[in-house]
C-alpha positions, -999 to +999 in steps of 0.1 A: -247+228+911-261+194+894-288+192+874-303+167+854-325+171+823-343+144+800-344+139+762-340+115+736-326+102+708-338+079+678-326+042+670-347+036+638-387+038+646-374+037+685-366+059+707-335+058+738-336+082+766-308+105+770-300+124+803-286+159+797-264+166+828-257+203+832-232+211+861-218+249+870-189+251+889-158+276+897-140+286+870-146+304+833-155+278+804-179+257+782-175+218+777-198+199+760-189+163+764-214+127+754-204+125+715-228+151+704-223+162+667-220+199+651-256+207+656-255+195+692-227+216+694-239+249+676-265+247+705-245+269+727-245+298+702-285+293+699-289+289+739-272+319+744-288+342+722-326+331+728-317+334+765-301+369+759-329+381+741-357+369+768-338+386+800-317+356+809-279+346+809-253+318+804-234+322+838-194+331+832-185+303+851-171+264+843-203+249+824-199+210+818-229+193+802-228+154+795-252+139+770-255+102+787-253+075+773-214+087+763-214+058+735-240+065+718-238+093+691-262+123+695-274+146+662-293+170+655-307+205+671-338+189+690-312+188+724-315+232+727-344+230+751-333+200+776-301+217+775-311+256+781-335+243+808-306+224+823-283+257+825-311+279+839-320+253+866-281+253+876-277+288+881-309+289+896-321+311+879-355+295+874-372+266+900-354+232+893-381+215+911-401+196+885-375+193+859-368+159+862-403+147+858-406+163+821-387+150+789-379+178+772-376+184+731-369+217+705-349+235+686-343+268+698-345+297+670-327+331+683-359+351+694-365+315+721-390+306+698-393+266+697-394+252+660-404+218+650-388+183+660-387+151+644-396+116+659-422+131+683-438+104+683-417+074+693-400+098+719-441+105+738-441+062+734-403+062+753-415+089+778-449+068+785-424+037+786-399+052+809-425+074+835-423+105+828-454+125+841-452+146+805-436+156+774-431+196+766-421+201+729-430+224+701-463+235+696-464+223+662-453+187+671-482+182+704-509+174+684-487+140+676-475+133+710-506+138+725-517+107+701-497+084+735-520+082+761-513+084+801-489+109+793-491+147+795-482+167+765-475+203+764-468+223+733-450+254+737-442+282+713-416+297+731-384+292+759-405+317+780-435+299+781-416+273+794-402+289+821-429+303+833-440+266+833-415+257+857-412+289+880-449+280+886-460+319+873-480+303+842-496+275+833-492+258+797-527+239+783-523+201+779-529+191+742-556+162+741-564+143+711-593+117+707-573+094+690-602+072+672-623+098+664-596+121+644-586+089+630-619+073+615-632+108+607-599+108+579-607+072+570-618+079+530-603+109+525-587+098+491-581+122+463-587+100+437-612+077+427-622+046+403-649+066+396-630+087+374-619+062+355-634+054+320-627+024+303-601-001+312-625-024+326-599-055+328-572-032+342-596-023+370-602-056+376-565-068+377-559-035+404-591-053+424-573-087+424-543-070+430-559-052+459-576-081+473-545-110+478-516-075+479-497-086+447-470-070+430-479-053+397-466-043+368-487-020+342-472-022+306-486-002+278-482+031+252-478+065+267-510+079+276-530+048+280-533+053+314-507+036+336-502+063+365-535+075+362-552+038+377-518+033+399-532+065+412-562+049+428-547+020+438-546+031+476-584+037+477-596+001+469-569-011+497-584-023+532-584+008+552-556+008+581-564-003+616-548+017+644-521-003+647-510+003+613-515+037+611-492+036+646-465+026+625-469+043+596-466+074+614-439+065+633-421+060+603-432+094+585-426+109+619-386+101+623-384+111+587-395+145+589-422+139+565-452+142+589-474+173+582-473+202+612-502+196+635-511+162+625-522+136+645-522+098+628-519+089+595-551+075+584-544+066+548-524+042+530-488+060+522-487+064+481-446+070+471-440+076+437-400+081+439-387+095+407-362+070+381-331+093+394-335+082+427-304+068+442-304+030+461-296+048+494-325+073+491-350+040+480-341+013+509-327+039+537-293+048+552-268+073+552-241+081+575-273+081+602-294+059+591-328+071+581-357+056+566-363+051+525-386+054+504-398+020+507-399+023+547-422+055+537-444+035+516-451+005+544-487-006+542-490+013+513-484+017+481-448+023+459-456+028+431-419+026+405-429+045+366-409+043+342-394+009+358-367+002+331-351+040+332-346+035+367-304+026+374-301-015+379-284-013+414-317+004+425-339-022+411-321-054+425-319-036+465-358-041+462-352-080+458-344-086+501-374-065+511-397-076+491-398-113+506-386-099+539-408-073+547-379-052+565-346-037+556-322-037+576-293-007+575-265-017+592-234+009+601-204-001+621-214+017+658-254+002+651-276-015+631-310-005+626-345-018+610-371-004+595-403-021+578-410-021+547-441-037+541-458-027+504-477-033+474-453-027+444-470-011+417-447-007+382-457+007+350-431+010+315-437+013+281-431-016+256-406-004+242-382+026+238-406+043+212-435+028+233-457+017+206-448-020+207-483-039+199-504-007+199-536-012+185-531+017+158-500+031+157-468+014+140-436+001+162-403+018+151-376+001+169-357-026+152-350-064+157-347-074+193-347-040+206-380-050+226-365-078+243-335-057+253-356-032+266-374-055+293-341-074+296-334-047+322-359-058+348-337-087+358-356-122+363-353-123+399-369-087+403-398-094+377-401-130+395-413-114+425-446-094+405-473-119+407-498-101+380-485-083+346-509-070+326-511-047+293-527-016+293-543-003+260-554+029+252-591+041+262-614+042+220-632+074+217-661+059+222-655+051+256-642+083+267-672+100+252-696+083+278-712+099+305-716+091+337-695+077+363-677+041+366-681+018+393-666+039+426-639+033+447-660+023+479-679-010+463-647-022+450-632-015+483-659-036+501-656-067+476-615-064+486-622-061+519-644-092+524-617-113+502-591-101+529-613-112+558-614-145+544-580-145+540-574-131+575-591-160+588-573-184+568-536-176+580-549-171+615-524-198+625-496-183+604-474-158+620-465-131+595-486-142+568-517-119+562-532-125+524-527-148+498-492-131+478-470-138+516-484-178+512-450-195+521-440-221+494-447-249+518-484-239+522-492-231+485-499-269+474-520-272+507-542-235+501-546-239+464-552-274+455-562-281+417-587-300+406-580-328+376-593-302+353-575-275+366-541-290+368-545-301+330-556-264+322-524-249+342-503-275+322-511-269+292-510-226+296-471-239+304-467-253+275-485-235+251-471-203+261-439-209+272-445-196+308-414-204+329-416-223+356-413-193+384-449-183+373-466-213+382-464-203+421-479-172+412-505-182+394-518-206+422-515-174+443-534-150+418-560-177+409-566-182+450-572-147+452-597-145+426-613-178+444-616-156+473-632-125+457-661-149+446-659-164+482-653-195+467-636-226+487-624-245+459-603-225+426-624-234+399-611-236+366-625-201+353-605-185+382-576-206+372-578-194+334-582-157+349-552-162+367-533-173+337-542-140+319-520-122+340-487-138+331-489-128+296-458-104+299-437-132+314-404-127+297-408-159+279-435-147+255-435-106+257-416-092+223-418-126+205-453-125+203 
């Protein structure tokens, strides 16, 4: 007898059905045939033992099941249900009647317990997309599912439970999630805030500017001044996501595996804070099947890179591509797959390898040129591509002696915000382009136009401090940004000189000082 179950399997942040075709016929053996790998294979080991221990069999007869599409490579251990349900519906040994209508998902454990899946949540979209009247996975993963509407989700915690399902004896509850109100109720739930912060007053600020036009940062000071600490924060002074967004972001932390058990959406702004070790694989994606990176983890967030020059040159210079394109493509001989990678990169280093290059009170103890060297290992192009670097100092005594709280999170928040509407409205016309640091180089002489006065002050900053010429661009940017904060149509000159503040770790003048 023919039967035919339904599951799926994962391109990227997608989803492709696959049909799990189980037939039993006249003869003694076990084929399992539609490119599956060793885990899809191991499945007949699991099958058999959860079915064993729950009163049920593997018939001794000719079993042939073919994963279809046949071309298209099928991992992991998510296939066990689709497949047990197939071989119990052949050998009728429960109702076969409403199989078809259900894609299936889990990994059975030996007891028939169902343990967690990954990607449940572009596989509910593919169901919704393809008809399905509902989606029966793991108990632990329905609370994501259930996120796509016009689709019934079931979680079950067991193979029996979804027998019974089937054979009609018991019913399973459908998981329901209001999807707006678990997602604005976790809105500003950040663990850090501004508020916290004491001192650092100009750093703040540049984080605000930062925040408010998403420039690339880099934080250079001492040890201890500070740098992680305000990177930290970063997140909470961001716009917060629309659904959309947070869509996507989960999506994304969903095929990784690195969505929490019984989570609905992501409603905050990813933070990554990869360690220097990390390998260029690991940062931009891949593998032999390709998974998401860090960077991919951190879209419409944050990625925040310490300790920027310890970390290995290769891994540096894959950032280059994304950064300007938003996406990274992985591309393998059988497919090719994308993932976004939209972000705010945050950096922070220490002057130098003692760290105490222009510290207000301590002494520097490397020798001639070691400074320069040091930086040297953030190439140009990588360092051309952060709009705002600033120097952190360390916090006086004084300061950290004061009580009472700094300005909190939530005001800044609202100033960023009401920059980023402006800017919203700005770029209405231009597709992709969403605040000021994405302004194409064709638009930035049209956006940011200079008075006399300002053009002379901008000219000047290049020569007097040796700025090279890749930081005039982004000083137009940063100065339009700080325009916008103020809601200001024009970029005065004040927000011009603010602007040139920030380039005073250009390579050009940092170590020569």
């Amino acid at each position: 007898m023919l039967i035919k179950t339904y599951s799926c399997t994962l391109l990227g942040i997608h989803a492709l059905t696959v049909t799990v075709e189980v037939n039993i016929d006249q003869g003694i053996n076990f084929f399992m045939v539609g490119l599956p790998d060793s885990a899809v294979k191991e499945s007949h080991q699991r099958i058999e033992a959860a079915l064993k221990n729950n009163n049920y069999r593997i018939p001794g007869k000719k079993i042939v099941i073919n994963m279809a599409p046949a071309d298209l490579r099928k991992e992991g251990s998510a296939y066990d249900l689709p497949i047990a349900v197939g071989i119990l519906a052949a050998s009728e040994q429960i109702n076969a009647l409403k199989v078809g209508e259900y894609l299936l998902m889990g990994e059975l454990s030996l007891d028939g317990g169902l343990l967690p899946v990954t990607g449940a949540l572009p596989i509910a979209i593919e169901a919704r997309r393809k008809g399905f009247k509902g989606f029966i996975l793991p108990e632990a993963n329905a609370k994501e599912a259930a996120i796509v509407s016009e689709l019934e989700v079931y979680g079950a915690r067991n193979i029996r439970e979804v027998i019974g399902f089937f054979n009609g004896e018991q019913s399973m509850e459908r998981v329901i999630v209001d999807v707006r109100k678990d997602f604005t109720s976790n809105l500003n739930g950040y663990e850090f805030d501004f508020a916290d912060v004491r001192g650092q007053e100009n750093i703040k600020r540049s984080l605000e500017v930062a925040a408010a036009g998403g420039h690339n940062l880099i934080l250079i000071g001492p040890p201890g001044a500070g740098k992680t600490m305000l990177a930290k924060r970063l997140p909470s002074i961001l716009p917060p996501l629309n659904l959309q967004e947070a869509l996507e972001t989960t999506k994304i932390h969903s095929v990784a595996g690195k969505l929490a058990r019984n989570k609905s959406l992501i409603a905050l702004r990813p933070f990554r804070s990869p360690h220097h070790t990390i390998s260029d694989v690991a940062l931009v994606g891949g593998g032999s099947y390709p998974q998401p990176g860090e960077i991919s983890l951190a879209h419409n967030g944050v990625l925040f890179l310490d300790e920027l020059p310890e970390f290995k040159r290769t891994v540096l210079e894959v950032l280059r591509q994304p950064l300007e394109d938003r996406v990274v493509t992985i591309s393998r001989a059988r497919l090719s797959v994308d993932y976004p990678a939209s972000f705010m990169l945050v950096t922070a280093m220490n002057p130098c390898p003692c760290g105490f290059y222009n510290h207000p009170e301590k002494d520097c103890s490397c020798g001639p040129g070691v400074v320069q060297k040091y930086l040297s290992r953030i190439s140009g192009p990588l360092l051309d591509r952060i709009d705002i670097q600033v120097e952190v100092v360390p916090v006086p005594f004084k300061e950290l002696s004061v009580l009472g709280s700094s300005e909190k999170s939530q005001v800044i928040r609202e100033r960023v915000m009401a920059a980023r509407k402006i800017q919203e409205e700005r770029y209405l016309n231009n597709e992709g382009v969403y605040c000021n640091a994405q302004i194409p180089s064709k638009e930035i002489r049209k956006v940011c136009r200079l008075s006399e006065e300002g053009n002379m002050l901008l000219k000047h900053a290049m020569e007097r401090l040796n700025l090279s010429a890749r930081a005039y661009d982004r000083i137009l940017k940063v100065s339009r940004t700080i325009a916008d904060l103020e809601a200001a149509p024009d970029i005065r000159v004040e927000h011009l000189a603010e602007a040139i503040q920030y380039r005073s770790l250009d390579k050009g003048t940092w170590g020569s000082l």
